[in-house]
N, C-alpha and C positions, 0 to 999 in steps of 0.2 A: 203683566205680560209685556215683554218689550218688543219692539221693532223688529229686533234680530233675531226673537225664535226661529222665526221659518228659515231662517239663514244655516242658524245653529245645527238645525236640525238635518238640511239638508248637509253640512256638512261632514254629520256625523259619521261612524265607522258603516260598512253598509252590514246588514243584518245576517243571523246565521243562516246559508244555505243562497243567501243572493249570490249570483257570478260578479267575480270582478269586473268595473266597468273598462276596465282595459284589454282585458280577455275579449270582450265584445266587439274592440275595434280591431281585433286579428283578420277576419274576414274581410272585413273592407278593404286594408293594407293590402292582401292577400288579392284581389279584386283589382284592386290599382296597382300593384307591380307587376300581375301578367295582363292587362292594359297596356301598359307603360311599353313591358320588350314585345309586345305582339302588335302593337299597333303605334308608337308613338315613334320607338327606336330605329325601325325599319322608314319610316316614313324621311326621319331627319338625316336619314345616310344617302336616302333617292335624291331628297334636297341638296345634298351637299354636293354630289355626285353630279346635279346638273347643273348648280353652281358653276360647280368646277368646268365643265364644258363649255358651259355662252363666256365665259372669262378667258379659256383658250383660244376662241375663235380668232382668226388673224385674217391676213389679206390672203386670197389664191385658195383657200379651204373650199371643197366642193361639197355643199350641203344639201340638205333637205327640208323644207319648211311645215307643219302643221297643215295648210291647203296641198298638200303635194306638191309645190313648185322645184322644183330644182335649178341650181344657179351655182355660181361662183362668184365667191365675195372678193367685192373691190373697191370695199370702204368699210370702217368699222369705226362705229362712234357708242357714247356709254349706253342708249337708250336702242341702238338699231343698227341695221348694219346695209350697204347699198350690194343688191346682187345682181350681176349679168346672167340672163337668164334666156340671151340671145345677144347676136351680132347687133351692136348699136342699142341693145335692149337693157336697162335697168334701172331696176325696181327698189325702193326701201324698205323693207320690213323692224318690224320690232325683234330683240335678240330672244324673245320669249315664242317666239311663231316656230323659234329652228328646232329640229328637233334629233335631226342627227347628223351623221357623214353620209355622204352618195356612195352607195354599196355594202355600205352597215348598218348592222341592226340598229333602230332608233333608240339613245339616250333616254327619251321619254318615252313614253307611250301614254294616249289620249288619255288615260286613265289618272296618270299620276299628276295630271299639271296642275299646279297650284296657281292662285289668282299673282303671284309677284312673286316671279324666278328671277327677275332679274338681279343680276350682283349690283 
C-alpha cells in the first residue's frame, strides 16, 4: 500500500448516483451574485456618488454639514474645508461632515456614511 492511495482514491470518478461536486457550488454562486447586485453594487454607486460631490465642492458653495451647521465655504483644502457660518465667524470642518447643498436634499444620509468618503 503506498502513500498515494488515499489520494488516488480521492481522486477518483465520483460514484454512481453521487451529484457532481460542481452542481453543488450553483447555490452558493447563486447566494453571492444576488449578494453582490442587492447589497454590494448599490452601495459602490452611493460611494461613487458622494465622491463625486466632496470633489465638487468649491469656494461660495452654500452647504450643510452632518451636525446641522450651515455656512458657506471660503476655503477648500484636500482633507477639510473653512466655512463662514456668520459675520467674522469660521469654522474648519472635515469634507466627510458635509453632507449636502443648503435647500437640497442631502447627498448622504446618516445611514449611508462610510468610515473614509474622502477622495
Amino acid at each position: 500500500m503506498s502513500l498515494l492511495d488515499p489520494f488516488l482514491l480521492a481522486m477518483a470518478a465520483p460514484q454512481q448516483g453521487a451529484p457532481n461536486p460542481w452542481l453543488q457550488l450553483i447555490p452558493f454562486a447563486l447566494i453571492l451574485g444576488i449578494f453582490y447586485f442587492v447589497m454590494v453594487l448599490p452601495m459602490r454607486k452611493r460611494q461613487q456618488k458622494v465622491q463625486a460631490f466632496l470633489a465638487a465642492l468649491k469656494v461660495g458653495d452654500r452647504i450643510v454639514t452632518s451636525g446641522g451647521m450651515y455656512g458657506s465655504i471660503t476655503k477648500v483644502n484636500d482633507q477639510s474645508v473653512q466655512l463662514q457660518i456668520a459675520n467674522n465667524v469660521r469654522v474648519e470642518v472635515s469634507r466627510a461632515a458635509i453632507v449636502g447643498y443648503q435647500g437640497q436634499e442631502p447627498v448622504v444620509s446618516e445611514g449611508d456614511r462610510s468610515g473614509s468618503v474622502v477622495p
